[in-house]
C-alpha positions as CSV (number, residue, x, y, z in Angstrom):
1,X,0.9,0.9,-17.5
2,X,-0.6,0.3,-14.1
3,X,0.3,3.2,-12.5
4,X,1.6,6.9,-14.1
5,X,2.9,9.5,-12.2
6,X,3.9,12.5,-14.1
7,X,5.2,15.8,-12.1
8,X,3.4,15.8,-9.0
9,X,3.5,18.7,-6.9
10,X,1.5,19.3,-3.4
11,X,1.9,21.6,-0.6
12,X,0.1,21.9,2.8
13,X,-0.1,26.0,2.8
14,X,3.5,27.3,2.2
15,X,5.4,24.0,3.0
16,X,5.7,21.7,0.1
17,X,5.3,17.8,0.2
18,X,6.0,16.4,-3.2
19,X,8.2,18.6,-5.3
20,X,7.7,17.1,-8.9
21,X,7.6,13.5,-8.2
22,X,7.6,11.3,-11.3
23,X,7.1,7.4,-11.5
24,X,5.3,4.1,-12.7
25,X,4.5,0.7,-11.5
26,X,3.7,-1.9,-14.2
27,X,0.9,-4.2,-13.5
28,X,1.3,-7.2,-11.4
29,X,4.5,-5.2,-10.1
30,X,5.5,-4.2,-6.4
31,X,7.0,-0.7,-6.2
32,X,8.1,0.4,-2.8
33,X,8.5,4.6,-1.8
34,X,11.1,4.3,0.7
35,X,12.1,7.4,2.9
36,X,12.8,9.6,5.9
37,X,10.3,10.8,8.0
38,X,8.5,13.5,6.4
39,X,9.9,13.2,3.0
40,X,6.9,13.2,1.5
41,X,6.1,9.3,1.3
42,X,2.2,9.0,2.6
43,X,0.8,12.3,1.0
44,X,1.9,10.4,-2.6
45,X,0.1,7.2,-1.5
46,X,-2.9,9.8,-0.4
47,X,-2.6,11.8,-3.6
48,X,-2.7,8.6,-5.6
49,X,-5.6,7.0,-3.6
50,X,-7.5,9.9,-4.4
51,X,-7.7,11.4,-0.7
52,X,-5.3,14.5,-1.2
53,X,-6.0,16.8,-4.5
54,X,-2.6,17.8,-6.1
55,X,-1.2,21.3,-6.9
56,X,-0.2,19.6,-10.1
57,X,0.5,16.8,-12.1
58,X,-0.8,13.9,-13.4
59,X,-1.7,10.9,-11.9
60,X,-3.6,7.9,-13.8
61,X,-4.1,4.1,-12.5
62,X,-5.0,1.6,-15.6
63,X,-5.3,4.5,-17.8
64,X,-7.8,6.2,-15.5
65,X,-7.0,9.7,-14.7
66,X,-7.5,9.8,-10.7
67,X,-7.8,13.9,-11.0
68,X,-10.6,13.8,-12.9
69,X,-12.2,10.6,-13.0
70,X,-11.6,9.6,-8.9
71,X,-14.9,7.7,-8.3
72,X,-13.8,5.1,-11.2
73,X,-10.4,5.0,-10.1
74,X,-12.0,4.1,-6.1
75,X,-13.8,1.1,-8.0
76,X,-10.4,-0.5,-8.7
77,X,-8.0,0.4,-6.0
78,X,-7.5,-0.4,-1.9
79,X,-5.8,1.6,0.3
80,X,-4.4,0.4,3.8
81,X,-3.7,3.9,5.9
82,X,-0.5,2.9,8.5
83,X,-2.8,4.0,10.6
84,X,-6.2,2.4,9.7
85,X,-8.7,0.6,12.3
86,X,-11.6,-1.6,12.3
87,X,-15.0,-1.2,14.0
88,X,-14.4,-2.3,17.8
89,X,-17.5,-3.9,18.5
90,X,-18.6,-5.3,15.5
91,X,-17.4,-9.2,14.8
92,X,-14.5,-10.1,12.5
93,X,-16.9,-11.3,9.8
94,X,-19.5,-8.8,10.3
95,X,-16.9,-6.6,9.6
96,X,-15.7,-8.1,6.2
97,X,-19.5,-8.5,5.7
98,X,-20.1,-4.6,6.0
99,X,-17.1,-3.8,4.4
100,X,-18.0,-6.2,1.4
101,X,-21.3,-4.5,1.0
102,X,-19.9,-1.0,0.4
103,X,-17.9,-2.3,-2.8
104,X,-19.9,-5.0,-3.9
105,X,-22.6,-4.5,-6.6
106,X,-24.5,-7.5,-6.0
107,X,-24.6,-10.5,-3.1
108,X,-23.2,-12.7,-5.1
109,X,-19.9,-10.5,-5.3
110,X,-20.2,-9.6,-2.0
111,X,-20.3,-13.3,-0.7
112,X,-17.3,-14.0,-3.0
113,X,-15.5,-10.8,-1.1
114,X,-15.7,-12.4,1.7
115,X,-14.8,-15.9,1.4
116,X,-11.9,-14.5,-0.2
117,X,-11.6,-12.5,3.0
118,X,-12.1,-15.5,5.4
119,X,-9.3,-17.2,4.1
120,X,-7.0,-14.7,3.3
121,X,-6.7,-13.3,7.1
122,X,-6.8,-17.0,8.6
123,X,-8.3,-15.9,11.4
124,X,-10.7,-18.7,11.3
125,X,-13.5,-19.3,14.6
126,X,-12.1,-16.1,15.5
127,X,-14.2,-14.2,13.2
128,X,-16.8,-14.9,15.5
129,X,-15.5,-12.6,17.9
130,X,-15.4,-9.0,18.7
131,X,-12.2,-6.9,17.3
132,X,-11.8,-5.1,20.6
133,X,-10.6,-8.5,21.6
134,X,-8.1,-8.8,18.8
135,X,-4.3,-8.8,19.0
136,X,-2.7,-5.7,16.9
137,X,-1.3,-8.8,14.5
138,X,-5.5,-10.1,14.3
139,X,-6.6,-6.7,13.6
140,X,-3.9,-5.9,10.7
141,X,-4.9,-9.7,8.7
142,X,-8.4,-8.6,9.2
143,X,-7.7,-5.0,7.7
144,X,-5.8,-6.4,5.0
145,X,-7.9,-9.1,4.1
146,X,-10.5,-5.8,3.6
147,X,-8.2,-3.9,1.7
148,X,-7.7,-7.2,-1.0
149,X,-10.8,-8.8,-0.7
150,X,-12.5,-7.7,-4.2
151,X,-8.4,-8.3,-5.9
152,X,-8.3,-4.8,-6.4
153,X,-5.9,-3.7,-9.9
154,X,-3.4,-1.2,-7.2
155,X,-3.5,-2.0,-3.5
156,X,-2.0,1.1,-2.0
157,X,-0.5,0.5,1.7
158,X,1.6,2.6,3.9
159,X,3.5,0.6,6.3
160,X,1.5,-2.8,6.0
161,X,3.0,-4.5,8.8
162,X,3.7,-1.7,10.8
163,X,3.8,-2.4,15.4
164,X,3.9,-5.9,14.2
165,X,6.1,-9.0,15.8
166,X,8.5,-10.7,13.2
167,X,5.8,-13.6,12.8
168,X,2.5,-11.9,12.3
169,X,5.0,-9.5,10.2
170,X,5.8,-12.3,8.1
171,X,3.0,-13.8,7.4
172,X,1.7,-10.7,5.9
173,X,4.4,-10.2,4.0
174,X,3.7,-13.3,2.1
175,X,0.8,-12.6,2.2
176,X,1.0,-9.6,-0.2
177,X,3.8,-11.2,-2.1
178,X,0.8,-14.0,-3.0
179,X,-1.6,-11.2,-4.2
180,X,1.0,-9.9,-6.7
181,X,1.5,-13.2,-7.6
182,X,-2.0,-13.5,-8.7
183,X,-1.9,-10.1,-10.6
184,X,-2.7,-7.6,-8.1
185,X,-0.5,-4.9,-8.4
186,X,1.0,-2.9,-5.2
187,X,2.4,0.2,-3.9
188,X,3.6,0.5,-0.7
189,X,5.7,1.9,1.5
190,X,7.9,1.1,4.6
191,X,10.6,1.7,6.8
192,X,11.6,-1.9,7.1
193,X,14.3,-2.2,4.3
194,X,14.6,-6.0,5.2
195,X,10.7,-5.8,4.1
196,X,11.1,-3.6,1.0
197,X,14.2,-6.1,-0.1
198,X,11.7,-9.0,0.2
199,X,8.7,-7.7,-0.9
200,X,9.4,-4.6,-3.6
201,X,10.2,-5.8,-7.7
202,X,11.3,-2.1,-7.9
203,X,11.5,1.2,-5.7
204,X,12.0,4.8,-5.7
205,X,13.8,6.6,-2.8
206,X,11.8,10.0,-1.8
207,X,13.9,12.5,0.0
208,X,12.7,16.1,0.5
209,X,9.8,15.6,-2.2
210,X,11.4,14.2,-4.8
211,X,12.6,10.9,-5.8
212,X,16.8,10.7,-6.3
213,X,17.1,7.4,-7.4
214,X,14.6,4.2,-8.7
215,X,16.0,0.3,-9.0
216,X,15.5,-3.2,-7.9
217,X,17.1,-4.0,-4.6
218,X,19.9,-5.4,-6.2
219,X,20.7,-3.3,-8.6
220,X,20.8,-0.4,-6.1
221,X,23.0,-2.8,-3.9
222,X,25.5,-3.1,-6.8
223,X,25.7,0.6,-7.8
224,X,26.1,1.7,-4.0
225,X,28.4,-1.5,-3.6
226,X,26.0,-2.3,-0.2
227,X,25.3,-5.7,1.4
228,X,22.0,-4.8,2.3
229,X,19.6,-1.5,1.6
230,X,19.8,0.2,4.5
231,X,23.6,0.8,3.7
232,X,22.2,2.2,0.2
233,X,19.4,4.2,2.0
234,X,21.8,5.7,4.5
235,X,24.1,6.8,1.4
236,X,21.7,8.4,-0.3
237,X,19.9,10.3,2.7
238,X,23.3,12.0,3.9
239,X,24.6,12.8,0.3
């Protein structure tokens, strides 16, 4: 299994956040966590990227127990925070370079990182440049590139193409839909159900802390007898 999650309870103080979520992702799958605001969606994908401790549960990623063993389970994920940013004044590529050197052991690997990197985001001479002068569309390829440039086994994002226009939103998503292709496996999570449709092999809807209901898009499109998964979202939110 890629990803196990078995029970998971957290709470900031007396207000709970995940109330006993339970879930997997197989490897080279997409699974998408789709739900309101606040029902619980980025402290799972913080939980599970080893930033937040849980009350309880169990979380492991390719059989590595992220509780106990988080600086081996670092080594082999990514995460992409919705609300991530890049060094201002540093260049596109010395940014991938610096970046590269934090993960890779040798300068081999790290050289490999980013070539990978260069012509993943296709930002090209651009690189050259200073981020501060980078569109919001620039900045997201470049972060992205980051987040998959040593082909992590989980790449963990929330809201991946979040502020973006329909092209740069787009290209990203194939983007991502490429990684998988090539074994990477992802969790995300977005508000866009036209991107969750596209993207996701499987999802779980989160409401309140807990997930009511996991399928592929069109098996929750038949069940709910939807055209689309908003219409399945909106049924399940207001039950």
């Amino acid at each position: 299994m890629g990803l196990l999650v078995k029970d998971l309870h957290k709470s900031y103080g007396r207000t709970p956040a995940l109330n006993g979520i339970s879930f997997n992702v197989k490897p080279g799958e997409i699974y998408a966590l789709v739900g309101p605001n606040g029902a619980g969606k980025s402290t799972a994908l913080k939980t599970i990227s080893t930033l937040l401790k849980p009350n309880s549960g169990s979380i492991t990623v390719f059989g590595k127990d992220v509780i106990k063993d988080s600086a081996s389970v670092r080594e082999i994920i990514s995460y992409l925070p919705e609300d991530a940013g890049a060094y201002k004044d540093l260049s596109g590529i010395y940014y991938l370079e610096f970046m590269s050197s934090l993960i890779a052991k040798d300068n081999a690997l790290r050289r490999e990182f980013v070539e990978r990197a260069k012509e993943f985001c296709g930002l090209g001479k651009r690189l050259k440049d200073k981020v501060k002068t980078y569109s919001k569309g620039m900045v997201r390829k470049l972060l992205l590139a980051r987040s998959l440039m040593s082909k992590p086994k989980l790449a963990i994002m929330d809201e991946p193409t979040s502020g973006l226009d329909v092209i740069n939103a787009v290209t990203i998503r194939k983007l991502i839909k490429d990684f998988s292709e090539e074994g990477v496996t992802v969790l995300l999570s977005s508000h866009n159900m036209l991107e969750i449709e596209f993207l996701s092999d499987r999802l779980g809807i989160i409401h309140k802390g807990k997930i009511y209901i996991e399928g592929t898009p069109n098996d929750l499109k038949e069940k709910y007898k939807a055209d689309n998964l908003e219409e399945v979202f909106a049924e399940i939110i207001n039950e």
